[in-house]
C-alpha positions as CSV (number, residue, x, y, z in Angstrom):
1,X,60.6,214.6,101.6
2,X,61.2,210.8,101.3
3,X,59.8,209.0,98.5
4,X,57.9,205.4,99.2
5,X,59.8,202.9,97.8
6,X,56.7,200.8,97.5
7,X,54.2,201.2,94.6
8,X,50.6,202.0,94.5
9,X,49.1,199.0,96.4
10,X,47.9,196.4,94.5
11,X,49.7,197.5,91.5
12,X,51.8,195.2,89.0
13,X,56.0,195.1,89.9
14,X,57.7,192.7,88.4
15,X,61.4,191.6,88.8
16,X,63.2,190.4,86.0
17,X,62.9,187.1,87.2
18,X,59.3,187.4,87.9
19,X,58.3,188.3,84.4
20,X,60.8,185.4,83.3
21,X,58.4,183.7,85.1
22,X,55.4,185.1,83.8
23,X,56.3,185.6,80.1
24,X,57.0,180.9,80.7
25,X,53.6,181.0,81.0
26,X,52.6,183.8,78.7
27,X,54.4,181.7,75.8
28,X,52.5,178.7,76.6
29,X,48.8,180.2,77.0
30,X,49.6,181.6,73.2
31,X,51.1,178.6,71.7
32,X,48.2,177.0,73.0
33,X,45.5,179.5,71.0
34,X,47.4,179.6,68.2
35,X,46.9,175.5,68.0
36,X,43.5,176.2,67.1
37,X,43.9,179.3,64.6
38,X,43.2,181.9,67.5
39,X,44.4,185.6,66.6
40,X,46.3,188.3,69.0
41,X,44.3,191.7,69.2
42,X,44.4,194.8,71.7
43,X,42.3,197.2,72.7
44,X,42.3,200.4,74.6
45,X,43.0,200.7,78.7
46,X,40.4,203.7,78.6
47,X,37.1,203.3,77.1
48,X,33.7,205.4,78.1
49,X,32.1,204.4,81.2
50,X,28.7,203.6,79.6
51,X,30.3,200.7,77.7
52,X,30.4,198.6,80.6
53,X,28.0,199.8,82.5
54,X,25.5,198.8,79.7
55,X,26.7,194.9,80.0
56,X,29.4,194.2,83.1
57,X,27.1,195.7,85.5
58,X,26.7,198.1,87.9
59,X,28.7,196.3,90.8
60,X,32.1,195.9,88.4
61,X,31.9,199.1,86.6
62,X,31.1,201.7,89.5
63,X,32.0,200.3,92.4
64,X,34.8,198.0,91.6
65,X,36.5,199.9,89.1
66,X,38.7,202.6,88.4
67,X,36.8,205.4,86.6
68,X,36.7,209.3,86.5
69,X,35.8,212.4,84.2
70,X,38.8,213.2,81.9
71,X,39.1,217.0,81.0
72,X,37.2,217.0,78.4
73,X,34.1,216.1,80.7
74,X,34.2,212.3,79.5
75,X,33.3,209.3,82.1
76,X,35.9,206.8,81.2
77,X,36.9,203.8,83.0
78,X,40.1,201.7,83.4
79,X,38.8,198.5,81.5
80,X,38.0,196.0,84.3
81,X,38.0,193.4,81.8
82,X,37.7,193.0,78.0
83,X,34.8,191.5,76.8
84,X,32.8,194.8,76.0
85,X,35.7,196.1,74.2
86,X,35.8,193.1,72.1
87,X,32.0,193.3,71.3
88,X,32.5,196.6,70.5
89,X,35.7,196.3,68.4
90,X,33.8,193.7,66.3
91,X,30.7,195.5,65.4
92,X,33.0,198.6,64.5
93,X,35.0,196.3,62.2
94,X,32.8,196.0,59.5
95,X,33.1,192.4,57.5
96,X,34.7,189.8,59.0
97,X,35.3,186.6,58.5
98,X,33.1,184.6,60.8
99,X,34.1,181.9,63.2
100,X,36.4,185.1,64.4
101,X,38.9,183.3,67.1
102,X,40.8,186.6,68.6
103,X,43.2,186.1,72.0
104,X,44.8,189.0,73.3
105,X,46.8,189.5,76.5
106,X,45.5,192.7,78.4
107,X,46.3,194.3,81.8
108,X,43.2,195.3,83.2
109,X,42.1,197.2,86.5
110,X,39.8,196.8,89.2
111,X,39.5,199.0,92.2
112,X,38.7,196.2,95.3
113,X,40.6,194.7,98.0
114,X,44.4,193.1,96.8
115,X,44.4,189.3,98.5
116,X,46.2,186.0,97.3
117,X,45.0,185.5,93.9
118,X,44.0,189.0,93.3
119,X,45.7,192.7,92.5
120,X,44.2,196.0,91.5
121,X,46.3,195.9,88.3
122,X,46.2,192.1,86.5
123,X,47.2,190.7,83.3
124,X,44.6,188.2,81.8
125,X,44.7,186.4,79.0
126,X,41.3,186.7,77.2
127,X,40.3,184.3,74.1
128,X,36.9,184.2,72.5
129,X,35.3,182.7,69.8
130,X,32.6,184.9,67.9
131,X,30.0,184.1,65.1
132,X,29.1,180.3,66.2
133,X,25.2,179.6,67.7
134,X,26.3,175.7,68.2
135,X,27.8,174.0,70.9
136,X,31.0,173.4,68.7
137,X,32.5,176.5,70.0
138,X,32.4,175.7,73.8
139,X,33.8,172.6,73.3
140,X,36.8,174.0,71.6
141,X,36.9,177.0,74.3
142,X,37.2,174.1,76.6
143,X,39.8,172.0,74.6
144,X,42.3,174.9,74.7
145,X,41.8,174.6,78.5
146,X,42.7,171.9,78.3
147,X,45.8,171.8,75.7
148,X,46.6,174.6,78.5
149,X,46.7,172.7,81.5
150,X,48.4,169.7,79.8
151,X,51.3,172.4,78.5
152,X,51.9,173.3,81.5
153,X,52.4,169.7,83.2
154,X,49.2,170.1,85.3
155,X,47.1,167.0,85.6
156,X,43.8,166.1,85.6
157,X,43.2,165.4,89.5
158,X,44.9,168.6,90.4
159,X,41.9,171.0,88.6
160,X,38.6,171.0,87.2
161,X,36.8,172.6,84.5
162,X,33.2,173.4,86.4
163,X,30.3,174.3,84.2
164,X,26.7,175.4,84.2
165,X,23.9,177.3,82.3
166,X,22.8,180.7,83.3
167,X,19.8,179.5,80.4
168,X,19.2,177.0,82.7
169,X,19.2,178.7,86.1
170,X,16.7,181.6,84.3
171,X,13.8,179.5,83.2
172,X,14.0,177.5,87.1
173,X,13.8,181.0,88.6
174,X,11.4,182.5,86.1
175,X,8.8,179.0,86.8
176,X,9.3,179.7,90.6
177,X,7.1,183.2,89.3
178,X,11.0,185.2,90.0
179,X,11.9,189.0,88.1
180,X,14.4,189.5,86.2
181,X,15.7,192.0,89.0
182,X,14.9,188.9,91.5
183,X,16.7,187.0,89.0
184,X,19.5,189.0,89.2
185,X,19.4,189.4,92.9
186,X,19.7,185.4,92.8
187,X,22.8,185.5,90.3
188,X,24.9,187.4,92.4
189,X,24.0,185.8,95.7
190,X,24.5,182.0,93.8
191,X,27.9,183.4,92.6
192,X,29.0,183.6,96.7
193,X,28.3,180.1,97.0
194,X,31.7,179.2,96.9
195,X,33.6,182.2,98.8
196,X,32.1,182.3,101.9
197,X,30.9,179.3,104.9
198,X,27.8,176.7,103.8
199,X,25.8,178.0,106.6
200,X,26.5,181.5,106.0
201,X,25.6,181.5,102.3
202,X,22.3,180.2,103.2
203,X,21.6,182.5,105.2
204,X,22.4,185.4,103.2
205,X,20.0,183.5,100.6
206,X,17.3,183.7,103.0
207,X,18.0,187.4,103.9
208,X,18.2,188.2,100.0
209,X,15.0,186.0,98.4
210,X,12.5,187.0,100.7
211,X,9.4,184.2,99.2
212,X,11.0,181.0,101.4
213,X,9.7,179.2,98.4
214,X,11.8,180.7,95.8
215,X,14.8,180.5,98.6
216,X,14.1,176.9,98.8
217,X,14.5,176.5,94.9
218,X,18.0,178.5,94.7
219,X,19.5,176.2,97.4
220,X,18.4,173.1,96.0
221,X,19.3,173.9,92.6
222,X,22.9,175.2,93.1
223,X,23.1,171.6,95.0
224,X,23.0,170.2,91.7
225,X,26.2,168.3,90.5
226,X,24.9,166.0,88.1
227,X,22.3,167.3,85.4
228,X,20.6,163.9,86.0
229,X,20.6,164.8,89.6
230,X,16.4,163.9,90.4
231,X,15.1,167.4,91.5
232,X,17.4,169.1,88.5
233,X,15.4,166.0,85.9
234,X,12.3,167.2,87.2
235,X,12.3,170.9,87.8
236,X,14.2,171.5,84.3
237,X,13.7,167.9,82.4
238,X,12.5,168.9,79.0
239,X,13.5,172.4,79.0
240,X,15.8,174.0,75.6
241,X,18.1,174.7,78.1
242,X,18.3,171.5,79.9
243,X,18.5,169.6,77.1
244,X,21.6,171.2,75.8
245,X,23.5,170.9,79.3
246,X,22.8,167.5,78.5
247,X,23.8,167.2,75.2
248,X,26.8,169.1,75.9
249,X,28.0,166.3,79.2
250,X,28.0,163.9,76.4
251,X,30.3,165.9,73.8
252,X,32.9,166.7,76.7
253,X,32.5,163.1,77.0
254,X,33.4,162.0,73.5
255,X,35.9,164.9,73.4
256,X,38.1,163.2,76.1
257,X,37.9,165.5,78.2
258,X,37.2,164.0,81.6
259,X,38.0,167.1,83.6
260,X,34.8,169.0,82.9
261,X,32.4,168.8,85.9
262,X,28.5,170.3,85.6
263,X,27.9,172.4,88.8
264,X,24.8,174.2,88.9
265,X,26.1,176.9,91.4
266,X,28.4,178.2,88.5
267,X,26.8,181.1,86.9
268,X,29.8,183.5,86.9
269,X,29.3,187.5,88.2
270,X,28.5,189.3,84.9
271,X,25.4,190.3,83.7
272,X,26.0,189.7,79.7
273,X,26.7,186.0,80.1
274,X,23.5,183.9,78.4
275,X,24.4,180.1,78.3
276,X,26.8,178.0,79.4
277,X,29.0,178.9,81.9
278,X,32.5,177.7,83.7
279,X,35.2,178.5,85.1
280,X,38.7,176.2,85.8
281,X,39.3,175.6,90.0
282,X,41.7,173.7,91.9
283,X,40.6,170.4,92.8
284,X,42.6,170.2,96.0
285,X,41.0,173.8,97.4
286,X,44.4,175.2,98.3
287,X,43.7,177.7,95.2
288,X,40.1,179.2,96.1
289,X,39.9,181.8,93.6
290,X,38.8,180.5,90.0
291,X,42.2,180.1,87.8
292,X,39.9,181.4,84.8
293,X,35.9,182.0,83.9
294,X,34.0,182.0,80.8
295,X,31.0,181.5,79.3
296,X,28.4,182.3,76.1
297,X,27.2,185.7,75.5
298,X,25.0,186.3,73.0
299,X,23.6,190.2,72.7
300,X,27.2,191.8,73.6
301,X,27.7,192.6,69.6
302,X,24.3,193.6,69.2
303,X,23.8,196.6,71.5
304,X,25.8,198.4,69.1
305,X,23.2,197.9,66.5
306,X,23.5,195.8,63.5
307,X,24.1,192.3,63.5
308,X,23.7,190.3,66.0
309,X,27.0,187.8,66.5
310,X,26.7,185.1,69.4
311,X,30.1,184.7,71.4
312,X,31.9,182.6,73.7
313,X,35.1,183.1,75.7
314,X,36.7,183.2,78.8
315,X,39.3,185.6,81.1
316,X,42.4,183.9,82.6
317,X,44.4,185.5,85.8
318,X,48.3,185.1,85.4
319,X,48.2,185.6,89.1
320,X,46.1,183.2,89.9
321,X,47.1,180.5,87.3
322,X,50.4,181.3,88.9
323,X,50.0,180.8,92.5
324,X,48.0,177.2,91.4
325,X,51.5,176.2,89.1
326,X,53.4,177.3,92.3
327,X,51.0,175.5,94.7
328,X,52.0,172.2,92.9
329,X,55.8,172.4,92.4
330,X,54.8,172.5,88.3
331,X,57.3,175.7,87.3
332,X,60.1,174.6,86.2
333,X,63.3,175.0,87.9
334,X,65.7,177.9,87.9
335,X,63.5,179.3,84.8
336,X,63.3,182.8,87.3
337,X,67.4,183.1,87.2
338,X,67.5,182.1,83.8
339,X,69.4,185.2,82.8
340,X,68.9,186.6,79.0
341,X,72.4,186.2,78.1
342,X,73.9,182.9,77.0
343,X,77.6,183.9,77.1
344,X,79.7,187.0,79.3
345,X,82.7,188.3,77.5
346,X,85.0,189.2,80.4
347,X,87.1,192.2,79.1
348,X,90.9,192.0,80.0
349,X,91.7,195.3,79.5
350,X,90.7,198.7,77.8
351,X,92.9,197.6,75.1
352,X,91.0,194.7,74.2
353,X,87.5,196.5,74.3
354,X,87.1,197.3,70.8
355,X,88.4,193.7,69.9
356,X,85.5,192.4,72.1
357,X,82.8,195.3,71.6
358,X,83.4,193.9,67.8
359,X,83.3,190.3,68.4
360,X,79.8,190.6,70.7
361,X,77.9,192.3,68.0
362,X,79.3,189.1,65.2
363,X,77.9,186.4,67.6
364,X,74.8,188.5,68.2
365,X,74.1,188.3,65.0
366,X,74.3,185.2,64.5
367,X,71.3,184.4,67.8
368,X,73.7,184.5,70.3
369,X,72.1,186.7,73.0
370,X,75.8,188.2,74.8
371,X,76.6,190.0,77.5
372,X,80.1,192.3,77.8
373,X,81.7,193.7,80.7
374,X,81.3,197.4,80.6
375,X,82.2,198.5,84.1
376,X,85.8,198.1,83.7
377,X,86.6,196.2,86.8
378,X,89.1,193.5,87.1
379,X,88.6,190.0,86.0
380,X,87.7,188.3,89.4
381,X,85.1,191.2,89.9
382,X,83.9,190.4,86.2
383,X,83.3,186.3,86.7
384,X,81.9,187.3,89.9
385,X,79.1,189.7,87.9
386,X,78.7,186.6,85.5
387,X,78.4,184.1,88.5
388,X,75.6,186.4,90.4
389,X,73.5,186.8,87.2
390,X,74.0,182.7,86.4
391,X,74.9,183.3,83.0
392,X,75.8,180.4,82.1
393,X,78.8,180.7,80.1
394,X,81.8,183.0,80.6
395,X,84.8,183.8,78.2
396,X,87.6,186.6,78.4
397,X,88.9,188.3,75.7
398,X,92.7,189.5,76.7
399,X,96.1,190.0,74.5
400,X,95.9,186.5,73.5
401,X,92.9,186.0,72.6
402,X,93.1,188.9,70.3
403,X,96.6,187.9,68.7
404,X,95.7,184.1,67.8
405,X,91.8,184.4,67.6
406,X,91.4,181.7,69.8
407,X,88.9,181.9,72.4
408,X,88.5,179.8,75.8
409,X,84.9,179.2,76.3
410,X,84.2,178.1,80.2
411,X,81.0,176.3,81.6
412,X,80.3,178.2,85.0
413,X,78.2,175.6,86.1
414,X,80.8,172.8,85.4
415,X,83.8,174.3,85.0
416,X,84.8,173.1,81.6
417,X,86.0,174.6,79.1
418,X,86.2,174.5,75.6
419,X,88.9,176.3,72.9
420,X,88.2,177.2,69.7
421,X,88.4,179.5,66.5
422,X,85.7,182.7,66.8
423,X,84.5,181.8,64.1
424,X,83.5,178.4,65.6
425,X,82.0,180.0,69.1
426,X,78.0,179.9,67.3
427,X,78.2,176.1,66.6
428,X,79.5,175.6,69.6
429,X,76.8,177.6,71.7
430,X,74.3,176.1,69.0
431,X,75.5,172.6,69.8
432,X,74.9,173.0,73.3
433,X,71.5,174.8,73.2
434,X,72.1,177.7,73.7
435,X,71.1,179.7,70.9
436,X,67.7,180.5,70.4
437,X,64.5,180.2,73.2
438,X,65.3,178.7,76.6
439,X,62.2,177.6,77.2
């Protein structure tokens, strides 16, 4: 039998200069929570089944999900995503100090069709602020998007931060004399506004809201883009809920940050969000999936009993912030063939391998990440390793090098080259910025 050399479809694979890739951006999203006292946490892949089904919803945790009965007769699910592990993980963890401002970095699972933007096995990187009722905490959610963006040379016309109120959209729905199962019928029909045709999703509004009245109010208020828009002033003007989308316009304002657009067709797929809700897009359209989505969700916390702890956060595809840096030429160059290693140590001959075995492990620990021939080939095969893997420095250790302790460090890039004693070869790699992180 022949093995596939292709993995399970939809599944993360990585080449070393993908991840180099991914971890650029990885370092970046971190640096960027940890500007505003944000904390790294994990939690489990598995959890029980009835976690999720209690807040994500039927639609994530059944049918988009990976899930099964263990054998020990326990429903468990592959977590889709990691807001209901963080609610839980909170009210498990006794006294805390409250703002708590966790981040974390998971790999999560979703069983559903792999297209551009979107895999069946994703990293995301989740941050959430828990323990605030004001509007403080979305703002800051929002100013890490932004410190985000920024870090990553992205600029202002090339994305936007949408944002709504699922508040907002409930007590318009609930006037029009709506359920709360009608409600949530709307929800999930309001959240395919933007992924299929204009026409289309109208129709399938008509075909889902029966009352042509309550049809008529869904797609005139997701046409909203402006909470002064007229028919938004006067179906919600007064409203708690209104007058906090308002309020809040006017802190992004003060805040500087201009990106931030109100949409009231943002309400975000799942079920536990409360309040405000948003998500980051591409402004240009080439990207169609949402980079990242987020929003306020106040009861998560409390269905384990106890306190009740409000919370706001967001979820943020690598992939898909990925394909937007590629989309617009913002990745830096040559950071995928960046190889580890800032210096080869070509080995002249067995009789020089213990000389250079010794000398890699000085300058390693000193920072200097070094790479020594161990395949025993001849020198031209050895620069040619060194060329292929664009490490950018080369040096060979033969008899000569061992008898005056003088070694020839060459630039492979410009050919230079540079003599000196050993113990000089850290400056000297220090000095050109090598040492330490590359990027």
């Amino acid at each position: 039998m022949t093995l596939s050399r292709k993995p399970l479809k939809g599944m993360r694979e990585l080449t070393p200069g993908e991840k180099r890739i991914e971890d650029y951006i990885i370092k970046r999203l971190r640096v960027a929570g940890a500007a505003y006292g944000f904390e790294e946490y994990e939690t489990p892949v598995l959890e029980p089944l009835d976690l999720f089904l209690a807040k994500s919803g039927n639609e994530l945790a059944v049918k988009q999900s990976y899930n099964f009965t263990d054998k020990g007769g326990r429903k468990l699910i592959m977590r889709p995503e990691l807001t209901p592990s963080l609610a839980r993980m909170v009210a498990a963890s006794g006294e805390l100090i409250y703002p708590v401002k966790w981040m974390s970095f998971p790999v999560c699972y979703r069983y559903e069709k792999p297209q551009r933007g979107r895999a069946r096995e994703f990293m995301q990187f989740n941050l959430d602020i828990l323990g605030v009722d004001g509007l403080e905490a979305e703002l800051e959610v929002f100013l890490v998007l932004k410190r985000i963006m920024n870090s990553l040379n992205a600029s202002p016309g090339q994305y936007v931060i949408r944002y709504s109120s699922r508040r907002l959209a409930s007590e318009i729905l609930e006037s029009c004399g709506m359920t709360e199962e009608e409600i949530a019928q709307a929800f999930a029909v309001i959240d395919k506004k933007d992924k299929i045709k204009p026409d289309e999703w109208e129709e399938l509004v008509r075909k889902t809201i029966k009352d042509e009245r309550n049809a008529d109010t869904i797609i005139s208020f997701t046409s909203c883009s402006d909470p002064d828009a007229p028919w938004l002033a006067e179906a919600a003007g007064g409203s708690k809920a209104y007058v906090e989308i308002v309020r809040f316009r006017g802190m992004l304002k003060d805040a500087g940050i201009l990106e931030a657009q109100f949409e009231a067709c943002v309400v975000r797929g799942l079920d536990y969000y409360t309040g405000i809700v948003f998500e980051v897009m591409d402004s240009g359209g080439i990207n169609r999936r949402a980079i990242c989505g987020g929003g306020r969700y106040d009861n998560l916390v409390g269905m384990f009993g106890g306190q009740k702890v409000t919370g706001v956060g967001f979820g943020l595809g690598l992939l898909t912030l990925e394909l937007f840096l590629e989309t617009y030429g913002l990745i830096p160059d040559g950071i995928s063939g960046k190889h580890p290693a800032d210096i080869f140590l070509a080995v002249y001959s067995d009789e020089e391998r213990t000389f250079a075995v010794n000398l890699a492990e000085k300058l390693r620990d000193f920072g200097v990440s070094v790479e020594i021939d161990i395949t025993g080939k001849n020198l031209s095969k050895q620069f040619k390793i060194a060329d292929r893997k664009s490490i950018g420095y080369i040096a060979v250790i033969g008899p000569e090098e061992v008898a005056s302790g003088r070694i020839t460090i060459k630039n492979m890039s410009s050919g230079t080259k540079t003599e000196c004693e050993i113990s000089g070869i850290p400056q000297i790699l220090a000095d050109k910025n090598l040492c330490g992180e590359a990027n």
